[in-house]
N, CA, C and O atoms as a CHARMM CRD file, in Angstrom:
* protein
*
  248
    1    1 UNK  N     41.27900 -31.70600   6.68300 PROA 1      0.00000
    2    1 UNK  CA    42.15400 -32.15800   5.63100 PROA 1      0.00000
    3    1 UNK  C     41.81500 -33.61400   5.32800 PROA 1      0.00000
    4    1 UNK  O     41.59400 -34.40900   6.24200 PROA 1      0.00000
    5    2 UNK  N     41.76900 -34.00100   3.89800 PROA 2      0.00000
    6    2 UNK  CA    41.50400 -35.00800   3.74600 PROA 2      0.00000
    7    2 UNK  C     43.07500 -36.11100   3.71100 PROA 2      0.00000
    8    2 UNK  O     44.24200 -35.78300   3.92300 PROA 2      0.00000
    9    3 UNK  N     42.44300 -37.57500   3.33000 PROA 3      0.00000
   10    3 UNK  CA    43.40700 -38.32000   3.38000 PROA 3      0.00000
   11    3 UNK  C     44.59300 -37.75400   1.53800 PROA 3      0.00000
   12    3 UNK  O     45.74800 -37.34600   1.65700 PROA 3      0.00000
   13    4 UNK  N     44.20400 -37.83500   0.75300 PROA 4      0.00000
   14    4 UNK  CA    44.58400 -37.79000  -0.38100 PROA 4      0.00000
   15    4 UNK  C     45.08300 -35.56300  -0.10500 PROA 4      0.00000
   16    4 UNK  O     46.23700 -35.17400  -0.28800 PROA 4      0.00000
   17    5 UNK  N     44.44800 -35.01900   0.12700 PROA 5      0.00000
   18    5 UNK  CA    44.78100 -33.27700   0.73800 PROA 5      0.00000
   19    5 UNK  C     46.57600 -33.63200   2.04000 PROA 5      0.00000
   20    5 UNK  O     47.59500 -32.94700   1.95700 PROA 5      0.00000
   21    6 UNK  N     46.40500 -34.70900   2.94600 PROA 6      0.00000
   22    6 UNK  CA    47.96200 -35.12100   3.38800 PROA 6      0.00000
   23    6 UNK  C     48.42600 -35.78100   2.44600 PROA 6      0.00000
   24    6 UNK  O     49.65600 -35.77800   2.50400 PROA 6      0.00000
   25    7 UNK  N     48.07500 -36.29300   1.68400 PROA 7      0.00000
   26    7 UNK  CA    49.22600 -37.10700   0.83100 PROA 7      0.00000
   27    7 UNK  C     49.97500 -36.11300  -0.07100 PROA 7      0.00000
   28    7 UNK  O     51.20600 -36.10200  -0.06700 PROA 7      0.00000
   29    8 UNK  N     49.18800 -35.19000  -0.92400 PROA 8      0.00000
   30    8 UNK  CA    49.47500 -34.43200  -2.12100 PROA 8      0.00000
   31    8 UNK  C     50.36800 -33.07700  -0.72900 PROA 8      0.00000
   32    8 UNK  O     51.43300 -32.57400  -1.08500 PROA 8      0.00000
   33    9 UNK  N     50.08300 -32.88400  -0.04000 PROA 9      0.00000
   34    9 UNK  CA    50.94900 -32.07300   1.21000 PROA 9      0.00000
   35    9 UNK  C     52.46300 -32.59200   1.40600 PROA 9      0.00000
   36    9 UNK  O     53.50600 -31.94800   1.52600 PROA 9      0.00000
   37   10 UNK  N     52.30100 -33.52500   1.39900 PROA 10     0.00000
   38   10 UNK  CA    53.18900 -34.77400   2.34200 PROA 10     0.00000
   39   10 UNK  C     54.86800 -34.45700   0.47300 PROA 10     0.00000
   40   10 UNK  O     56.05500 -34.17900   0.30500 PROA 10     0.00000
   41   11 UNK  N     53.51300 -34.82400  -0.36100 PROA 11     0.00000
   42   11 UNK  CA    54.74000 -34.71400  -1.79300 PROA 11     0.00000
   43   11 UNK  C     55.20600 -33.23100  -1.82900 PROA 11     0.00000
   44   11 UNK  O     56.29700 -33.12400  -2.38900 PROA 11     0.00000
   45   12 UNK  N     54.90500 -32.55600  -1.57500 PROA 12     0.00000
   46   12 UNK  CA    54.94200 -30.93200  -1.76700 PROA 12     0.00000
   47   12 UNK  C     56.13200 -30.59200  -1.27200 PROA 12     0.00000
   48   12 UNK  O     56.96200 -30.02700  -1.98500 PROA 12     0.00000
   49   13 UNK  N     56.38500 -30.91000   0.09700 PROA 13     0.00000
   50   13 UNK  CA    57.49700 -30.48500   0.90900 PROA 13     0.00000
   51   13 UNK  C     58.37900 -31.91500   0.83200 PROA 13     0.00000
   52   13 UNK  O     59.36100 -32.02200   1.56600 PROA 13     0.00000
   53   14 UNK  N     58.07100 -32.82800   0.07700 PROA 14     0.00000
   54   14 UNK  CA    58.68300 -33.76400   0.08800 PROA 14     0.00000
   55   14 UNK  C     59.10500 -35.12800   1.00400 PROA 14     0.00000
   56   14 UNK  O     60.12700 -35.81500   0.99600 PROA 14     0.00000
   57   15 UNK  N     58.07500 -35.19500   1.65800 PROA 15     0.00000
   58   15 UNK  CA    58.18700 -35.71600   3.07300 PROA 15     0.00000
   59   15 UNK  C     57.80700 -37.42200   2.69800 PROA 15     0.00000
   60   15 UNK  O     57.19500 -37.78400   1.69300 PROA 15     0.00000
   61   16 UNK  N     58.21700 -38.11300   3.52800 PROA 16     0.00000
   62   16 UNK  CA    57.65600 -39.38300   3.12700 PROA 16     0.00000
   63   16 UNK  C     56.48100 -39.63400   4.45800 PROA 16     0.00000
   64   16 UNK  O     56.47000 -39.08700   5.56100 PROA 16     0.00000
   65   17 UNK  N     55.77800 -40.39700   4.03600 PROA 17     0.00000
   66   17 UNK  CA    54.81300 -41.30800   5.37500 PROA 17     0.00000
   67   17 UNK  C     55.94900 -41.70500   6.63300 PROA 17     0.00000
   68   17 UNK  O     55.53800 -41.43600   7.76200 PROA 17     0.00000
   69   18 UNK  N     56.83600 -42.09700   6.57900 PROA 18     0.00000
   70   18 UNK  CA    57.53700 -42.43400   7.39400 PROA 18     0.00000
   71   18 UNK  C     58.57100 -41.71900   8.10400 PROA 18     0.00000
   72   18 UNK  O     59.08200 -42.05500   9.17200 PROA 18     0.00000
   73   19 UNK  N     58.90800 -40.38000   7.18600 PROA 19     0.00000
   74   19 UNK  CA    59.89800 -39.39300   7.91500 PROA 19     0.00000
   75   19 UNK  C     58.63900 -38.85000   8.70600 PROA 19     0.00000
   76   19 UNK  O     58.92300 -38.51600   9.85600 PROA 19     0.00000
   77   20 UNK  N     57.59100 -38.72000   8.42700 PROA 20     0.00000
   78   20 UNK  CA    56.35400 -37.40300   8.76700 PROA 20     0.00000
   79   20 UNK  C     56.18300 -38.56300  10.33200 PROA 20     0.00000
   80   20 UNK  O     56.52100 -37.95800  11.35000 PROA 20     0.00000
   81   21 UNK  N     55.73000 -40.04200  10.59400 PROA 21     0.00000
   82   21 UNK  CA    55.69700 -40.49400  11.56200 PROA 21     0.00000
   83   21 UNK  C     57.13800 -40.62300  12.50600 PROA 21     0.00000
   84   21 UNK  O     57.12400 -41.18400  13.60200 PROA 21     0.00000
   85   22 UNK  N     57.92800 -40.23800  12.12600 PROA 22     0.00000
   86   22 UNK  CA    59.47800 -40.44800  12.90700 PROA 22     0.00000
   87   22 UNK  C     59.53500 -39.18200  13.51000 PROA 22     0.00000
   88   22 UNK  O     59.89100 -39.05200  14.68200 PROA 22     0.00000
   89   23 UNK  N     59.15300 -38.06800  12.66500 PROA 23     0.00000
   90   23 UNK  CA    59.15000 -36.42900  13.26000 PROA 23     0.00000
   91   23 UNK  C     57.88400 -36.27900  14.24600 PROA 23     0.00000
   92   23 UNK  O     58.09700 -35.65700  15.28600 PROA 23     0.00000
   93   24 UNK  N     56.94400 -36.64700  14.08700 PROA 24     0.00000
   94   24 UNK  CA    55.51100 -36.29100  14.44600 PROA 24     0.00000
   95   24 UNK  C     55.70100 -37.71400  16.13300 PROA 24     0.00000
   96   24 UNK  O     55.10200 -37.28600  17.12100 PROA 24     0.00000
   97   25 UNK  N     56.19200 -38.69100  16.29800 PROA 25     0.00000
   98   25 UNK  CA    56.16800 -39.55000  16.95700 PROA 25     0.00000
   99   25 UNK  C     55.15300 -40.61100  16.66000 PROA 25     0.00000
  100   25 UNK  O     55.11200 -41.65700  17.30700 PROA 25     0.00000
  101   26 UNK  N     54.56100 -40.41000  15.94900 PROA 26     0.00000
  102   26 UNK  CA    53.25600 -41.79600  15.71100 PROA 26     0.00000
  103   26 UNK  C     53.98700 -42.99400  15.18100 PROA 26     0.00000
  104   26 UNK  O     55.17300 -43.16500  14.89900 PROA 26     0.00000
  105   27 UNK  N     52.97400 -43.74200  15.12900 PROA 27     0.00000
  106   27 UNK  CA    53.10700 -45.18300  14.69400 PROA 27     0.00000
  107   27 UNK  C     52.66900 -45.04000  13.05500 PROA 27     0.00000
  108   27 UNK  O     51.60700 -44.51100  12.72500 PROA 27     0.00000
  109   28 UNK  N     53.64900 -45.59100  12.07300 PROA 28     0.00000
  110   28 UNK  CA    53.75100 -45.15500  10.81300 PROA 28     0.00000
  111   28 UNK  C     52.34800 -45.95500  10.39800 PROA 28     0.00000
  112   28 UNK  O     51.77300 -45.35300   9.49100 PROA 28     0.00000
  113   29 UNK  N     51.73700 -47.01400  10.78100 PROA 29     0.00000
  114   29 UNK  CA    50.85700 -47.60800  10.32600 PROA 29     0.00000
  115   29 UNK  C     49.53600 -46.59400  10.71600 PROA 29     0.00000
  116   29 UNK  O     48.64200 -46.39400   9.89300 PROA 29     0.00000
  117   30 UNK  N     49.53200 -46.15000  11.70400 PROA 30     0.00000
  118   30 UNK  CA    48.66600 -45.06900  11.95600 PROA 30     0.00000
  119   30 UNK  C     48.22400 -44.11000  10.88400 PROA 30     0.00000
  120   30 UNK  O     47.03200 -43.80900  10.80800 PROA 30     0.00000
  121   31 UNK  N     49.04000 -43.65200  10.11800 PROA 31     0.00000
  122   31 UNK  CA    48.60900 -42.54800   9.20100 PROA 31     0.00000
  123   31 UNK  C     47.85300 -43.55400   8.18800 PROA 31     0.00000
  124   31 UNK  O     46.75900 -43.12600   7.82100 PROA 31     0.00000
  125   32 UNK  N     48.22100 -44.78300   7.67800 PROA 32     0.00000
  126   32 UNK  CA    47.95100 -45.45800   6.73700 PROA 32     0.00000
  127   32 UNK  C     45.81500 -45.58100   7.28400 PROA 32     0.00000
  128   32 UNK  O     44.96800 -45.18000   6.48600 PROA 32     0.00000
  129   33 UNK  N     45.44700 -46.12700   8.56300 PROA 33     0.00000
  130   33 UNK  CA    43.97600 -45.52400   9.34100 PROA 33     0.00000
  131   33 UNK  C     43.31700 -44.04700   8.72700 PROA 33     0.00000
  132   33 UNK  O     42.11000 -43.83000   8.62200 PROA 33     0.00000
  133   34 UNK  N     44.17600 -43.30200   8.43300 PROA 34     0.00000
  134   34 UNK  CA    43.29600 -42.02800   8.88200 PROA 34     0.00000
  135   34 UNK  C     42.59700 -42.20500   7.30200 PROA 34     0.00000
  136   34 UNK  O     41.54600 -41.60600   7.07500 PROA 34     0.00000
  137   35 UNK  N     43.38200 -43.25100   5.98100 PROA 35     0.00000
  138   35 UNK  CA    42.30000 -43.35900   5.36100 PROA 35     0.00000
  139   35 UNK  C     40.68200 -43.65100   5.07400 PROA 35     0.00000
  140   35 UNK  O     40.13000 -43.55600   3.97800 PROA 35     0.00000
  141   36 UNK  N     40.25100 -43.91700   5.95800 PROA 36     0.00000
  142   36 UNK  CA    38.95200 -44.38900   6.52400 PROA 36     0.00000
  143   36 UNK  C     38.33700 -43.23300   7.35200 PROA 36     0.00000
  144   36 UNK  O     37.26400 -43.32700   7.94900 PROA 36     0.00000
  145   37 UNK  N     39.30900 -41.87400   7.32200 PROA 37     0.00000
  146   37 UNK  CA    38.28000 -40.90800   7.84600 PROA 37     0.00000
  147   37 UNK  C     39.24000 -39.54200   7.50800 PROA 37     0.00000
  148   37 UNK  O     40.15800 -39.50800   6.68900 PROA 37     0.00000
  149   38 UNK  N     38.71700 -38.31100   8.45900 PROA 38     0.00000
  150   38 UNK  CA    39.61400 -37.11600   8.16100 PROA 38     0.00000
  151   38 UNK  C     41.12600 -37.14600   8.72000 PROA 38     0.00000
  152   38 UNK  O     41.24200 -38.04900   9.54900 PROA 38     0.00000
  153   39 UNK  N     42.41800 -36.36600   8.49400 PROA 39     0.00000
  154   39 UNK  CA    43.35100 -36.93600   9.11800 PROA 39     0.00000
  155   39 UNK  C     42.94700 -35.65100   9.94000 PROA 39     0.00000
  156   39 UNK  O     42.16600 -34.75200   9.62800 PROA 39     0.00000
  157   40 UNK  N     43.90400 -35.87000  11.38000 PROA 40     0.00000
  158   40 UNK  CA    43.41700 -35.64700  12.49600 PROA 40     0.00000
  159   40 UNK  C     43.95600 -33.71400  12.25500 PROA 40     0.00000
  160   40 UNK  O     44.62700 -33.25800  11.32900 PROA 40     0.00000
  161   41 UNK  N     43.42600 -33.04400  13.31600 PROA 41     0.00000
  162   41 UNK  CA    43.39200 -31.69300  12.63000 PROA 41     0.00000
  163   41 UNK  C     44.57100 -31.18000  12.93700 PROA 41     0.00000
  164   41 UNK  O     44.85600 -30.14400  12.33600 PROA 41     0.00000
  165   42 UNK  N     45.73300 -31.80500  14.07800 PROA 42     0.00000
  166   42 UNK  CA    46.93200 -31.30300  14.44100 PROA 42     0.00000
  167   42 UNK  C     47.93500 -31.79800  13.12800 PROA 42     0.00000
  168   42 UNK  O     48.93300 -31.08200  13.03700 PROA 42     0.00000
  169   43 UNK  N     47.85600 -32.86400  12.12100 PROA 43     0.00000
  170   43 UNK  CA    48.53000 -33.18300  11.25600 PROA 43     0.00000
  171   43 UNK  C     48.43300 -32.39000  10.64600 PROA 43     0.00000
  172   43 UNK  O     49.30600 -32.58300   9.80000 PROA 43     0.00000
  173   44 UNK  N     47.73800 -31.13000  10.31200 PROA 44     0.00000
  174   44 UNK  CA    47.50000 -30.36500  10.04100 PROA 44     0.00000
  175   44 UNK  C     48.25200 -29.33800   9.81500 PROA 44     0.00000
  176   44 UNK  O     49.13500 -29.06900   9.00100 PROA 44     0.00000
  177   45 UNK  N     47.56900 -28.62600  10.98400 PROA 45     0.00000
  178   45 UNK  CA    48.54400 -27.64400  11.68200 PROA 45     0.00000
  179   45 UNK  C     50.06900 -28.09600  11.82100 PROA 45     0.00000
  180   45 UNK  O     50.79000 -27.11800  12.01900 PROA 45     0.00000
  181   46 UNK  N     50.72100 -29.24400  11.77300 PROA 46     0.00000
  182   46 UNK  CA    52.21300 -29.31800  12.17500 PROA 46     0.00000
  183   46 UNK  C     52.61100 -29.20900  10.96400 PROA 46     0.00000
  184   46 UNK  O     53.68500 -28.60800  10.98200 PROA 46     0.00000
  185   47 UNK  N     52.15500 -29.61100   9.39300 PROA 47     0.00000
  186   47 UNK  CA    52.32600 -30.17100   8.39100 PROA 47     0.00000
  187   47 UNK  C     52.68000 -28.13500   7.94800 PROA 47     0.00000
  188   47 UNK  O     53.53600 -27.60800   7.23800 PROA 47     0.00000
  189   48 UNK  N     51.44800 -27.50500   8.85700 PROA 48     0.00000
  190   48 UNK  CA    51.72900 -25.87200   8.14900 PROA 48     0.00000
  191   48 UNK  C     53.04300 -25.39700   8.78600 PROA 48     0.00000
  192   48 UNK  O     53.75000 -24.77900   7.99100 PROA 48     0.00000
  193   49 UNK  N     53.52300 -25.52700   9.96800 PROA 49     0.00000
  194   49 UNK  CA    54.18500 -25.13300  10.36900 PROA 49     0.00000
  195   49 UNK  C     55.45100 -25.51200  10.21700 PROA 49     0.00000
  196   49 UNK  O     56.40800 -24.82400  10.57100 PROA 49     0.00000
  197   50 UNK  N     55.55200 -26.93300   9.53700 PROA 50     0.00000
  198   50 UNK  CA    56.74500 -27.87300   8.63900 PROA 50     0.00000
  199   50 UNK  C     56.84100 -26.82700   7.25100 PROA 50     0.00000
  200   50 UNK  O     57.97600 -26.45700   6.95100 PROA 50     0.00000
  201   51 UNK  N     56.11700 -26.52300   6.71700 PROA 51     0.00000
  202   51 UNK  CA    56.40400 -25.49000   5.53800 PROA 51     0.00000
  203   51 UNK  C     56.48700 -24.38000   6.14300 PROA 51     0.00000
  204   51 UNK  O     56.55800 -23.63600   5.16500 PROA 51     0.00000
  205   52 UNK  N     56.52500 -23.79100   6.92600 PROA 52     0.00000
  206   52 UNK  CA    56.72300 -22.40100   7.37400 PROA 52     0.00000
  207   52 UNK  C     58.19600 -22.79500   7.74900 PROA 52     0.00000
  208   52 UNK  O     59.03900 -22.13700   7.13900 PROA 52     0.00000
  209   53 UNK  N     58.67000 -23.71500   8.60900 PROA 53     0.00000
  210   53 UNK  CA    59.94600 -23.65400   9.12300 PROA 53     0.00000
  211   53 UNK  C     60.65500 -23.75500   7.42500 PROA 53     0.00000
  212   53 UNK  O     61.52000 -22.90900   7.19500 PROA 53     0.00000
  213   54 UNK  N     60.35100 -24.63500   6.40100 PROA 54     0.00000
  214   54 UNK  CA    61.24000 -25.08200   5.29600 PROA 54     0.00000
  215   54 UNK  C     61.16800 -23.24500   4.89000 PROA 54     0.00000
  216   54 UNK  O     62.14100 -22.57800   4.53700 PROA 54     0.00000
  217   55 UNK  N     60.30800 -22.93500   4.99800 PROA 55     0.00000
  218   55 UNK  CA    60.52200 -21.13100   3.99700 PROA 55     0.00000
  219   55 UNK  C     61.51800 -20.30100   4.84200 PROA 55     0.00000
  220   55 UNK  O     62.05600 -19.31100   4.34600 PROA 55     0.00000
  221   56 UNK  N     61.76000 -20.67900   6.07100 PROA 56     0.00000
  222   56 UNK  CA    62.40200 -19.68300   7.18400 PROA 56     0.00000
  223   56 UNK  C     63.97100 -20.65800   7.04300 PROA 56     0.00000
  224   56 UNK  O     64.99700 -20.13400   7.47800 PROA 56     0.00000
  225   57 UNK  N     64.02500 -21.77700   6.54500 PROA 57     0.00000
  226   57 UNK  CA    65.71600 -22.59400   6.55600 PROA 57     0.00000
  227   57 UNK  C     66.23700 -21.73100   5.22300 PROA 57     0.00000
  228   57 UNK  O     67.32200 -21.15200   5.15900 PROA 57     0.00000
  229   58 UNK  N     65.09900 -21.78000   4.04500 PROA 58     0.00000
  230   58 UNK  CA    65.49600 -21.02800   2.98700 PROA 58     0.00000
  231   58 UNK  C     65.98200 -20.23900   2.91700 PROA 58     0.00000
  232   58 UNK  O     66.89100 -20.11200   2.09600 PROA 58     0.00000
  233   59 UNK  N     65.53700 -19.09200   3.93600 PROA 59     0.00000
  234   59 UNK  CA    65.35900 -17.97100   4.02300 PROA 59     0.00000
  235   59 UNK  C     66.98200 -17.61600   4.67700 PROA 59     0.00000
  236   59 UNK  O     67.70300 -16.71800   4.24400 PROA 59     0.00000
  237   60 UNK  N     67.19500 -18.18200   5.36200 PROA 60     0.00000
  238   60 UNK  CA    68.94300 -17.97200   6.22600 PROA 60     0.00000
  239   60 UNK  C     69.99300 -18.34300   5.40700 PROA 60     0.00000
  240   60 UNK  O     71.14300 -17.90400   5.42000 PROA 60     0.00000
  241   61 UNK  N     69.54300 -19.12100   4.74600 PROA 61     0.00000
  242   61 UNK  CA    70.56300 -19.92200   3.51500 PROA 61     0.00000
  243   61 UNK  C     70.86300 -18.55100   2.83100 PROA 61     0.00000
  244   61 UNK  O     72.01300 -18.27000   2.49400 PROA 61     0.00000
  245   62 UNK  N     69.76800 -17.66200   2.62000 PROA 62     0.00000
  246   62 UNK  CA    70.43500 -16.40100   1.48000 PROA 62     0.00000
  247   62 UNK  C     71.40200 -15.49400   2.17000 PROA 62     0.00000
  248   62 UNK  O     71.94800 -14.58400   1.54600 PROA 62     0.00000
């Protein structure tokens, strides 16, 4: 995943840089780094499984 592929992710589910480092435990300046390369591959994977949980909160709400 690229840097700009988490960002356009990050708007999708609506997340800010800073809720995503408060949930995830990192250091918020950290994500602002991964511009200078790929973001790491578990941001990833948690970011899928952050939209899987938002479709499954939806989902109980009905």
């Amino acid at each position: 995943m690229t840097y700009r592929e988490f960002n356009e992710t990050l708007k999708k589910v609506n997340l800010s840089k800073k809720r995503f480092a408060d949930l995830t435990g990192i250091g918020y300046f950290t994500i602002f780094n991964w511009k200078h390369g790929d973001v790491p591959k578990w941001a990833e994977s948690w970011l899928n499984l952050y939209i899987i949980k938002l479709k499954y909160d939806i989902m109980q709400l009905k």
